[in-house]
C-alpha positions in Angstrom: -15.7 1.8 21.3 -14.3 2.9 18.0 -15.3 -0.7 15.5 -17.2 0.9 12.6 -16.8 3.7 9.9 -19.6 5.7 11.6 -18.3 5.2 15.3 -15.2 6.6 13.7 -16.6 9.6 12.3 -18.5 10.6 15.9 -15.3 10.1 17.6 -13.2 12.3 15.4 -15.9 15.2 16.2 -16.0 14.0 19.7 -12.9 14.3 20.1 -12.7 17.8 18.6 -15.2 19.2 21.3 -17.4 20.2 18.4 -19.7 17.1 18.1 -22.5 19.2 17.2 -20.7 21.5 14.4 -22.4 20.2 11.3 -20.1 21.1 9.1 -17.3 19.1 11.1 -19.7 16.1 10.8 -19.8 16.7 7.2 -16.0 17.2 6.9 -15.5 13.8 8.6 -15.0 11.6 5.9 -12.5 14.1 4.1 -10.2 13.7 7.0 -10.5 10.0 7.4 -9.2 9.6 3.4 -6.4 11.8 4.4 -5.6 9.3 7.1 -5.7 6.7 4.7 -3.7 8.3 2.2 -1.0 8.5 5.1 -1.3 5.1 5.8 -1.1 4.0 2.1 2.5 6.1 1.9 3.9 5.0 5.4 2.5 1.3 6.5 4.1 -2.1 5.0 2.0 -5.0 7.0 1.7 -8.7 6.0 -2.0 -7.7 6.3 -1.4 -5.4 3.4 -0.1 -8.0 1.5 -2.1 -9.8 -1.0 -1.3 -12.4 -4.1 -1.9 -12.9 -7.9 -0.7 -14.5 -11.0 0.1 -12.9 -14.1 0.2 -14.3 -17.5 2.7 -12.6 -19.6 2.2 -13.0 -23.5 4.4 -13.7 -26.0 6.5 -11.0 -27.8 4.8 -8.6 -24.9 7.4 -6.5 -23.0 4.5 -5.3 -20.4 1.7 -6.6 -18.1 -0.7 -4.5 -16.2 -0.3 -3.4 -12.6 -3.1 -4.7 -10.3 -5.5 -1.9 -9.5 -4.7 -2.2 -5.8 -0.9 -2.1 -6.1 1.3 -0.3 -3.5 4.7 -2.3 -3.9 5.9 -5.7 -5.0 7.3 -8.0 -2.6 8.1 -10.7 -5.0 7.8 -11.9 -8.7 8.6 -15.2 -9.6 8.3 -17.3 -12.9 6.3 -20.2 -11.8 8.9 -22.5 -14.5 11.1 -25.2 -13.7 12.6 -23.6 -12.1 11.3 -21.2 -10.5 13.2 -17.6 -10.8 12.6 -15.1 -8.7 13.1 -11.7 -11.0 15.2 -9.1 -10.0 14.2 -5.6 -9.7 16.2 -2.4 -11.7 15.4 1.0 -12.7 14.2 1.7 -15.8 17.3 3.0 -17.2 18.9 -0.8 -16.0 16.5 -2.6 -18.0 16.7 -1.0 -21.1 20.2 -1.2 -20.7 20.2 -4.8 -19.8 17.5 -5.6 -22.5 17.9 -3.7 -25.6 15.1 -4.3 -27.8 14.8 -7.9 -29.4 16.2 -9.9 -26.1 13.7 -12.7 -25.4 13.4 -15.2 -23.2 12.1 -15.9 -19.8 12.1 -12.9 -17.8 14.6 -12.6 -15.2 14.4 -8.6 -14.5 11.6 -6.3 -14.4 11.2 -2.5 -13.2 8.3 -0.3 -13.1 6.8 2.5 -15.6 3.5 3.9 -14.7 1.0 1.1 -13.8 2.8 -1.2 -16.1 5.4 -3.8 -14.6 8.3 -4.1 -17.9 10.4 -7.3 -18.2 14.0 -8.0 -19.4 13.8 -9.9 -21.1 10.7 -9.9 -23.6 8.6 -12.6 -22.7 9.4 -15.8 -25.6 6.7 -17.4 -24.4 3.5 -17.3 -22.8 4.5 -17.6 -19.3 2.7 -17.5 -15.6 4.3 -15.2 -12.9 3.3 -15.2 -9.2 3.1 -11.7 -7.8 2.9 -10.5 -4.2 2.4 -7.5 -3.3 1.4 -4.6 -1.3 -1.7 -3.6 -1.7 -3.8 -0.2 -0.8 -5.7 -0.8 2.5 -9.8 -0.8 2.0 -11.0 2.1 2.6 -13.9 2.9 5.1 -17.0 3.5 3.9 -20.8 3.4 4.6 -20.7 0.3 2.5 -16.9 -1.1 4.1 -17.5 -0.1 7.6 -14.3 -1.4 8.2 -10.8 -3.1 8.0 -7.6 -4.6 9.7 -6.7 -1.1 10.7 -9.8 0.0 12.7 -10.5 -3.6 13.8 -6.7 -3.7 15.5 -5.1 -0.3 15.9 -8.3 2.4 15.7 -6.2 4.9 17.8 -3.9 5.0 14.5 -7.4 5.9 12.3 -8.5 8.3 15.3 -5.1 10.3 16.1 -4.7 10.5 11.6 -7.8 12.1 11.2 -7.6 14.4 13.9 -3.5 15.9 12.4 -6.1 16.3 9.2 -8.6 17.9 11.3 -6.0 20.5 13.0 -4.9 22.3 10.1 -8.6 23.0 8.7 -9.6 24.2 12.0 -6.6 26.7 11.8 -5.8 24.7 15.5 -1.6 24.9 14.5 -0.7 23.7 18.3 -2.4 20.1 17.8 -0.7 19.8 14.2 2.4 18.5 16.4 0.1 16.9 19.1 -1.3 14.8 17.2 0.9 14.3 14.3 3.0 12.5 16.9 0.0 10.5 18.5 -0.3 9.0 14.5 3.7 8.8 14.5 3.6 6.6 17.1 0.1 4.4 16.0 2.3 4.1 12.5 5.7 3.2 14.2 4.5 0.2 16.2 2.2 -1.1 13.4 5.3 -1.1 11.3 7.0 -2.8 14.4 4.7 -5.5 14.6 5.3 -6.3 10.9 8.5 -6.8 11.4 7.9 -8.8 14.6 5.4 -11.0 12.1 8.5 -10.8 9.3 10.8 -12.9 11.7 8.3 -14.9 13.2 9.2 -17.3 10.2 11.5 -17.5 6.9 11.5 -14.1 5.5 10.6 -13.4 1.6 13.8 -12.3 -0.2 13.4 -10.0 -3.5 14.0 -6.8 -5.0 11.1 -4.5 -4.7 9.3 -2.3 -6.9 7.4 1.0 -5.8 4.4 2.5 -8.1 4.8 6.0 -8.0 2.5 6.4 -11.6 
């Protein structure tokens, strides 16, 4: 059974056939941020999803990125009513919005960890946000999360492709680099099963690369 961060870790060296390699043991927790990383770049689930309102200020431009942002789904101004904004590159914006447009936002693109509007906020305004949002990561306090409580092969099969490489073990690189592919591809399948389940969410999206 493979439910909890350490149960994880054993299983990664289990698997390896070097359960008693102390250094491997010690290396454990390396590989299973590398899986995460992966998982980060790769999954989109509604379990990833999370929520928040923003409060733009008046004669501000720019509003702060939420420190566990992967992607927006959707920004809308919670006004009367409601506008959902419409996302454009950078270059769009300032293009769209050169400086001293105000008003109530109706585009907005991404620089850094900052979300910037077109137009400049007039007012003080409210916007609801949903987003992607970086998966917890296992720890000795967080033992664990959706991932390993529903899909622990995908945790198991990542850190073992992060494994291969430091062992200098180039055959299982493929091996199990396909196992993860796999994990990855039907937990992105069952988002999409969840997606159509019910009225899908229609907007631009927005991807942080800062």
């Amino acid at each position: 059974m493979i439910s909890t961060y350490a149960e994880l870790q054993s299983a990664v060296t289990n698997w390896l056939r070097r359960g008693g390699d102390s250094d491997l043991v010690t290396r454990s927790p390396e590989l299973i941020t590398l899986c995460e990383a992966r998982f980060n770049r790769d999954l989109r689930h509604p379990s990833m999803l999370s929520q928040t309102d923003l409060t733009l200020t008046s004669g501000t431009p720019t509003i702060a990125l939420p420190t566990d942002y992967l992607q927006t789904r959707a920004l809308v101004t919670q006004t009367t009513p409601k506008r959902i904004l419409r996302y454009v590159t950078p270059t769009q914006l300032d293009t769209n919005w050169p400086i001293g447009s105000t008003g109530i936002p109706t585009e907005y693109t991404i620089i850094g960890a900052n979300i910037k509007l077109g137009k400049t906020p007039d007012s003080a305004y409210t916007l609801e946000h949903t987003y992607y949002k970086r998966i917890t990561a296992l720890s000795d306090s967080d033992t664990s999360n959706w991932i390993l409580a529903s899909h622990p092969d995908a945790y198991l099969y990542g850190a073992l492709m992060q494994a291969a490489p430091y062992m200098s073990d180039d055959d299982r690189i493929q091996t199990w680099g396909s196992f993860l592919k796999a994990a990855i591809d039907g937990m992105n399948g069952e988002a999409q099963r969840m997606a159509f389940s019910g009225a899908p969410l229609t907007a631009s999206v927005g991807v942080y690369t800062g």
